[in-house]
Structure formats: C-alpha cells, structure tokens
C-alpha positions as CSV (number, residue, x, y, z in Angstrom):
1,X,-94.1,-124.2,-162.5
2,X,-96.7,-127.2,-161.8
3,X,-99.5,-124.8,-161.4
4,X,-98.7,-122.8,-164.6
5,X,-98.6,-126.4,-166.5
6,X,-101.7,-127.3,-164.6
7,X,-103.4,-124.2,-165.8
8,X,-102.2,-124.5,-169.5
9,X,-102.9,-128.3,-169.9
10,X,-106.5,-127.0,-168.5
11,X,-106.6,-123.7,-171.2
12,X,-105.9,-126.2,-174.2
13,X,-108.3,-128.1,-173.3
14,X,-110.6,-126.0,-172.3
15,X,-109.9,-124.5,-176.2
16,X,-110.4,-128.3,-177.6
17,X,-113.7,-128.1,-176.0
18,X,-114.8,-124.7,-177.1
19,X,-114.0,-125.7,-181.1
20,X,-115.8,-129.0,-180.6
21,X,-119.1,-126.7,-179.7
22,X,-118.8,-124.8,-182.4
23,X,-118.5,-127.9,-184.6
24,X,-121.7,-129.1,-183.6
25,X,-123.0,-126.0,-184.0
26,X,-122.4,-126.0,-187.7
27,X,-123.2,-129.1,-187.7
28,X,-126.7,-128.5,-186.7
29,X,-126.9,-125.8,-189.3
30,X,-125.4,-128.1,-192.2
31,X,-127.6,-130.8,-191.2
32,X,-131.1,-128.2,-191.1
33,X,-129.9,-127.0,-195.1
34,X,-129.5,-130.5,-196.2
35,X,-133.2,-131.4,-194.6
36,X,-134.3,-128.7,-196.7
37,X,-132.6,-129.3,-199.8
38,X,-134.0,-132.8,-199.2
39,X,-137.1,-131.4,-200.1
40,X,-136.1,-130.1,-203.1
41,X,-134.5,-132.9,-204.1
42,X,-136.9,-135.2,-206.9
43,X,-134.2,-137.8,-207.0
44,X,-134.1,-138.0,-202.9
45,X,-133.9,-141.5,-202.0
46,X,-135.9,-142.6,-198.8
47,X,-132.7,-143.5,-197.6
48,X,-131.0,-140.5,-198.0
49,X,-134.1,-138.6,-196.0
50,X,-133.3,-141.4,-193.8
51,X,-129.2,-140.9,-193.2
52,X,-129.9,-137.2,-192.5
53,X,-132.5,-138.2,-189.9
54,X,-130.0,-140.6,-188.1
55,X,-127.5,-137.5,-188.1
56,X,-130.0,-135.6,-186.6
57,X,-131.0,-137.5,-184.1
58,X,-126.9,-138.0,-182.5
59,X,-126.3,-134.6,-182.3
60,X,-127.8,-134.2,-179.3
61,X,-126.4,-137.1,-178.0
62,X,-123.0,-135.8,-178.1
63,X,-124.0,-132.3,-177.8
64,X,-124.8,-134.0,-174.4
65,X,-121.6,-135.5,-173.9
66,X,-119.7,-132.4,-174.9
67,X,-122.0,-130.3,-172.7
68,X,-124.1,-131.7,-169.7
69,X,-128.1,-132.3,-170.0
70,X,-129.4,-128.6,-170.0
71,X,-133.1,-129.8,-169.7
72,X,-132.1,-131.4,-166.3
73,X,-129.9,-128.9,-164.9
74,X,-132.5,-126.2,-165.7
75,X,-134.7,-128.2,-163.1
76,X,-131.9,-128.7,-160.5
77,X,-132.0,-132.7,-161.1
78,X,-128.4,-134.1,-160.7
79,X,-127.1,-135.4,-163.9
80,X,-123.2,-137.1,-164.5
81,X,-120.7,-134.4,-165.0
82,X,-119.8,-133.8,-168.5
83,X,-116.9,-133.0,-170.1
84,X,-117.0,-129.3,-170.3
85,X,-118.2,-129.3,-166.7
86,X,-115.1,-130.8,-165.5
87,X,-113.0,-128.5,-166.9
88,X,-115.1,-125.6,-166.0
89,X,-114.7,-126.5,-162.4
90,X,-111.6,-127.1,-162.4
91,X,-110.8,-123.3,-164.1
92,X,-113.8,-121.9,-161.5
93,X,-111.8,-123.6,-158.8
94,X,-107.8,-123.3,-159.5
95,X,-107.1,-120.4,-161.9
96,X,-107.5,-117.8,-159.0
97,X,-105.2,-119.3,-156.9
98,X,-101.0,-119.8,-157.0
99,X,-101.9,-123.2,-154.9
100,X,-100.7,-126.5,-156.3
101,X,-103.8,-128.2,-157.6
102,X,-105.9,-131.1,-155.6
103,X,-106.3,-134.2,-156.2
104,X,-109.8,-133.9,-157.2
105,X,-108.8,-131.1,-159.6
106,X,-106.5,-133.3,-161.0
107,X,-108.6,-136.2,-161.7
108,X,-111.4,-134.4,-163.2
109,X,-108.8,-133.0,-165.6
110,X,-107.7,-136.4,-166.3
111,X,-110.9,-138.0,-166.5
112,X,-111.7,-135.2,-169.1
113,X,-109.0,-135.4,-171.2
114,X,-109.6,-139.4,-171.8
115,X,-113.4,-138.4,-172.2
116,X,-112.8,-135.9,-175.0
117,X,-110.6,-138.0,-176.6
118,X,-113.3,-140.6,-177.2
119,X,-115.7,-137.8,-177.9
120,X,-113.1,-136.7,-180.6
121,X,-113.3,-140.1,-182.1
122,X,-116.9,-140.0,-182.3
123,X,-117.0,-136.6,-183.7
124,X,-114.7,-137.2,-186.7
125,X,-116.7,-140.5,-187.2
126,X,-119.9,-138.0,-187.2
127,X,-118.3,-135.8,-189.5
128,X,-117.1,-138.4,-191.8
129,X,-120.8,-139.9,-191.9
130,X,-122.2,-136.2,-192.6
131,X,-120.0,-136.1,-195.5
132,X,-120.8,-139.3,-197.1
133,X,-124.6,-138.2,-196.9
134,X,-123.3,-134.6,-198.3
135,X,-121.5,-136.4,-201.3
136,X,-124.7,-138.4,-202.2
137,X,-126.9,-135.2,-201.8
138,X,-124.4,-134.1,-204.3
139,X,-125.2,-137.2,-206.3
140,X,-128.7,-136.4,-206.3
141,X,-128.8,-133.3,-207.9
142,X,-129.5,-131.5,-204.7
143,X,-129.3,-127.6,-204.2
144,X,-126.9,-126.5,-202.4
145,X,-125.9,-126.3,-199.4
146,X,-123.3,-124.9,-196.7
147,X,-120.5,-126.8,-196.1
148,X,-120.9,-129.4,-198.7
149,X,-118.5,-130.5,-201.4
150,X,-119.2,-130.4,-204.8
C-alpha cells in the first residue's frame, strides 16, 4: 500500500509536470504570433513591443526550472537538479521495484512537489501577464492571433 501511494503521488506529479511543458510550449508559440502581429500592428506602442520582449525573455527561465539547463547537460557540466529531474529519478529508480521507497526517493519527491508549486505560482503569474499584453494587442487593432481573447 505505501509503495502504490508512493508511486501515484509520483504519476500525478509526474502528469502536473508534463501539462506545465506543454504550457510553455504554447506559450512560446503564442508569444512568436504576437511578435509578428506586432509588426503588423501601426498602433504598436514601444511598450507593447516591449512587454512581449520581457515575456520572451522568462520563458526560458522557467523552461529551466521546469526542465534542467539542456545547454549544460549536453556538455556533461553538472547543473542543480530540476524539477522534472527529480521526479524522473525517482520513477527510473522505484517504479520497477515492490521495495518501500528511500529516503533519498522520498525527499526528492518532496523537494519537487514544494518546487512545482512555486513554479505553479509563477506560471499563472506568467500567464496572467501574457494575457494582459494579449488584451492590449487586442486594443491595438492587432491581427490575430492564437490563443488570444477578443
């Protein structure tokens, strides 16, 4: 019974984490439309240009987070374990086995868990941000793009 509620706390958040990649990943793509429409855009403030830059630019911050540095790993520097990570180690390590999970298991889960739950909060503060800028886009006669409101 405690491995099978070990293993299903892990699976949901394991799912959490997998929806959160995707989010960025449309996120990425809303924020590349709005750059164009941007440019389409005669009543484009430089602020508004501005705004989507800033969006831009913490993607990959908490793409990072979410996801490990890639660039680093690529060249086998050691870089702090991210969230995904955790988890993935602990599935690599504990979901073939009937054993009762470690202690290390057990603390990277937990350590996880209250990581993603900040990264949550960050996200939906992202997301609210990316549709304030959406709603003046809107405002300013842009085209249209994916995602957005209007």
């Amino acid at each position: 019974e405690t491995v099978a509620e070990f293993q299903q706390a892990t699976s949901e958040l394991s799912r959490q984490i997998s929806g959160a990649r995707r989010q960025l990943g449309e996120a990425d793509q809303r924020l590349q439309h709005m750059q164009e429409a941007l440019t389409r855009t005669p009543k484009a403030s430089p602020e508004l240009f501005s705004q989507v830059a800033k969006l831009g630019n913490q993607l990959p911050g908490l793409r990072m987070r979410l996801s490990g540095d890639h660039s680093r790993q690529r060249m086998s520097e050691s870089a702090p374990p991210s969230i995904g990570s955790r988890v993935g180690s602990v599935i690599y390590g504990h979901w073939e086995t009937r054993q009762i999970p470690t202690e290390a298991f057990k603390q990277n889960l937990e350590i996880a868990k209250g990581d993603f739950e900040k990264f949550r909060m960050d996200l939906k503060t992202f997301f609210k941000d990316l549709e304030r800028v959406e709603a003046a886009l809107e405002a300013a006669g842009a085209p249209y793009t994916p995602g957005r409101k209007f």
